[in-house]
N, C-alpha and C positions, 0 to 999 in steps of 0.2 A: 560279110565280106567273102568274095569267093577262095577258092584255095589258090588260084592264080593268083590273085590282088594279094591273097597275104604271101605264098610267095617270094613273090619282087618286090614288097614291103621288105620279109626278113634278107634277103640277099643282098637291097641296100644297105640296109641298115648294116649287116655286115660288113658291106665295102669302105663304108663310112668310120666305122672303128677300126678298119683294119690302114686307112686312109693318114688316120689321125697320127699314131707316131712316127710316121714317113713323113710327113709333114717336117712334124716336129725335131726328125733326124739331121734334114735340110737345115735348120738354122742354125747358124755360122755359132762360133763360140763369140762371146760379146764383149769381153774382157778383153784386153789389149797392155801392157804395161811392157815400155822402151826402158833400155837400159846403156847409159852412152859409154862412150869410149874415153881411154885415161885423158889429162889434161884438158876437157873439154867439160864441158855440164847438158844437161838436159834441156835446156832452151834448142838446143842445135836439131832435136826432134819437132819443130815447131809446125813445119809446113807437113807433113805425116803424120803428124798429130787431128790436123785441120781438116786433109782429108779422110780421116778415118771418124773422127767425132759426126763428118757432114754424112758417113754412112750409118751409123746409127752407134758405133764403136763406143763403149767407155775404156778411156783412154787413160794413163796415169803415168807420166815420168818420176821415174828415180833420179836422188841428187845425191847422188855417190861422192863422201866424203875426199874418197881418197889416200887417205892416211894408211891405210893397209887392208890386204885382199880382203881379212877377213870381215871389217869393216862393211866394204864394196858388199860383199855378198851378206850380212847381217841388215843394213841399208833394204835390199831389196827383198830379201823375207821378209822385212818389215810393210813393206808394200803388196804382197801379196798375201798376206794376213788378211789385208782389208778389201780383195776381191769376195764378188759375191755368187763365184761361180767359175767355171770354167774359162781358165785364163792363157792365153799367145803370150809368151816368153820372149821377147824379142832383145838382141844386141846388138854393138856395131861395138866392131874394135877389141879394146882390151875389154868392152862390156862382153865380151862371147865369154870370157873365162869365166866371167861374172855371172850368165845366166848356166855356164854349164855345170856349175857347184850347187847355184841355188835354184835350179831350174827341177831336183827331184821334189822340190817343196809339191805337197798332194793335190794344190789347186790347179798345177802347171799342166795343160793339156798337151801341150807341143814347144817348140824352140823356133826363133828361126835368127838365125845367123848373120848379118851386115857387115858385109868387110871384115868379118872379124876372128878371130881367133877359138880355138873348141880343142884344148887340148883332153885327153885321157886324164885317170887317175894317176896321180906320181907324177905328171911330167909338170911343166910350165911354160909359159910363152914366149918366154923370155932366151932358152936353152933350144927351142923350136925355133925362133927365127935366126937362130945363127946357123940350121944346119942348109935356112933357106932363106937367105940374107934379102934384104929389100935395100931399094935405092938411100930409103934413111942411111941401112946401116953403114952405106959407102960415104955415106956425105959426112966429108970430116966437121965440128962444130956445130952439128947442125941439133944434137940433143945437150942442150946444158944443165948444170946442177946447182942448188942454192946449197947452202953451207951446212942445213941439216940438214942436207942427203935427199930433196926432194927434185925432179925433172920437170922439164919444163921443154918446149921447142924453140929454139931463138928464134926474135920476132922475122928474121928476114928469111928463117927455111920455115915458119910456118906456111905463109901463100906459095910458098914454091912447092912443097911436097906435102903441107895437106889437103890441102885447098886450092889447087890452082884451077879448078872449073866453076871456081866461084866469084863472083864480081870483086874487085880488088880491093873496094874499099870492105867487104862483109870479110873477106880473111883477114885483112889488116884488121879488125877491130876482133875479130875471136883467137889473133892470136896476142892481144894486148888483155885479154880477159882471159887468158887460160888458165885453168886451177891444176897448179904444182901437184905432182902426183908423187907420192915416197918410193924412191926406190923398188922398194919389196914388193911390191904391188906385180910388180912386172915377171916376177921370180921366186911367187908363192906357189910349190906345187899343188896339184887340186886333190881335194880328197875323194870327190864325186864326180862323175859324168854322164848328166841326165840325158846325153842323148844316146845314149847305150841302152835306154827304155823308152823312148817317149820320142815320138814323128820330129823330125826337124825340117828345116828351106835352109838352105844354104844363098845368099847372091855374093859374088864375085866383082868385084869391081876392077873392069879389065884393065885401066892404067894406074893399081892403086902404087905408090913409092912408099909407103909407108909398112903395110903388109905386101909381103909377093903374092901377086896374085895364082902363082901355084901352088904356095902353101895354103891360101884360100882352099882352092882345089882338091888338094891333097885331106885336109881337113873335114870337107864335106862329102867328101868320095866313101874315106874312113867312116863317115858317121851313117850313111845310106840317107844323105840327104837329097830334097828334092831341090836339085841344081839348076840358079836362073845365073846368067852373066850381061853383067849389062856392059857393051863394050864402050871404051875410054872414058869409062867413070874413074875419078880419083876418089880417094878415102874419104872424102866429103859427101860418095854417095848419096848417101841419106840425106843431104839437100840438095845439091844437084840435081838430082834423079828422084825426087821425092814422088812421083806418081807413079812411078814404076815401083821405088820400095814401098808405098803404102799398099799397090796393087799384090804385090806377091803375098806380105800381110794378110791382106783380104781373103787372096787364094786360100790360105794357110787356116784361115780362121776357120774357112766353109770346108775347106776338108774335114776339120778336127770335128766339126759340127753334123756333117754326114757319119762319122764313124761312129758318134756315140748314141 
């Protein structure tokens, strides 16, 4: 072989190894596990689920109890035990308090935020939204309670404030299925807040009445999140909007996958 030919033999060869975990840097993190918001269950992830699976995503909802925060956030450590690799932390709702406690678990690559809530250490979500009240919390009757102490949305201000971008008969039937949520859940301070380490997405949902969508704002501003809004979405986002939230997802996934 000449000295030329071997050469641009070792020089490929070179480019080749040096090719390879650039490659490898590019792929997405593949783990994905939603985490829903109080009074609702994880079926409500359905159609985000569908398109994330048809990109190559393993996918896993949580079915968060309910019964109390610490529960919610035990529930999805529990879920994140059984990833097998670098995992998207994702919540909508009162699930944000819920991945920002257990979202330091060591498999959690990143957060990313759905309508929903991300308080600090010490505080809770509950004491936050009174300093930035949402249309819920003007609407008289509109959150009721069962006799042990658990919440609920009355069936007629469910389709009006949390779902009204959603076909009338799909809110009427999720809010005749909604799992009572305890009190305390809502006014559990947090002990941890994993986006004070770990990349987050923020999305905004511009008409939500449920959360203000400033405190949205405000909340992801705080975290140094990367901030999408998707305008006159209601708090139902995540199905209304499900290709836009499975999309930022995605983004979310292929960044964490580039950085490592």
């Amino acid at each position: 072989m000449s000295i030329q030919r071997r050469q641009a033999v070792t020089a490929l060869a070179a480019l080749l190894t040096f090719a390879a975990p650039i490659a490898a840097m590019a792929e997405p993190a593949r783990n994905v596990v939603l985490v829903h918001g109080a009074r609702v269950d994880g079926s409500g992830w359905r159609a985000v689920h569908d398109i994330l699976v048809s990109k190559g995503f393993r996918v896993t909802e949580v079915q968060e109890p309910e019964t109390s925060f610490a529960a919610d956030v035990a529930a999805t450590r529990r879920v994140l035990d059984l990833q097998d690799g670098p995992t998207l932390l994702v919540g909508h709702s009162y699930g944000g308090s819920v991945v920002t406690e257990a979202g330091v678990h060591p498999k959690v690559a990143g957060l990313v935020y759905v309508a929903a809530h991300a308080p600090d250490v010490g505080e809770d979500e509950g004491a936050l939204g009174k300093h930035v009240p949402s249309v819920l919390a003007g609407t008289p009757g509109a959150v009721a309670r069962t006799p042990d102490g658990f919440t609920y949305l009355a069936p007629s201000a469910f389709p009006k404030l949390f779902a009204p971008d959603l076909p009338r008969q799909q809110a009427a039937f999720e809010a005749s299925s909604q799992v009572p949520a305890a009190a305390e859940v809502l006014t559990t301070p947090l002990s941890a807040a994993a986006w004070r380490t770990k990349p987050s997405w923020g999305i905004v949902a511009g008409s939500d009445q449920i959360i203000n969508p400033d405190l949205e704002r405000f909340y992801y501003q705080r975290a140094g999140s990367h901030v999408n809004v998707i305008e006159g979405a209601s708090h139902s986002v995540y199905q209304s909007h499900a290709a836009e939230v499975a999309a930022v997802i995605e983004n979310a996934a292929r960044q964490i996958g580039s950085a490592n």
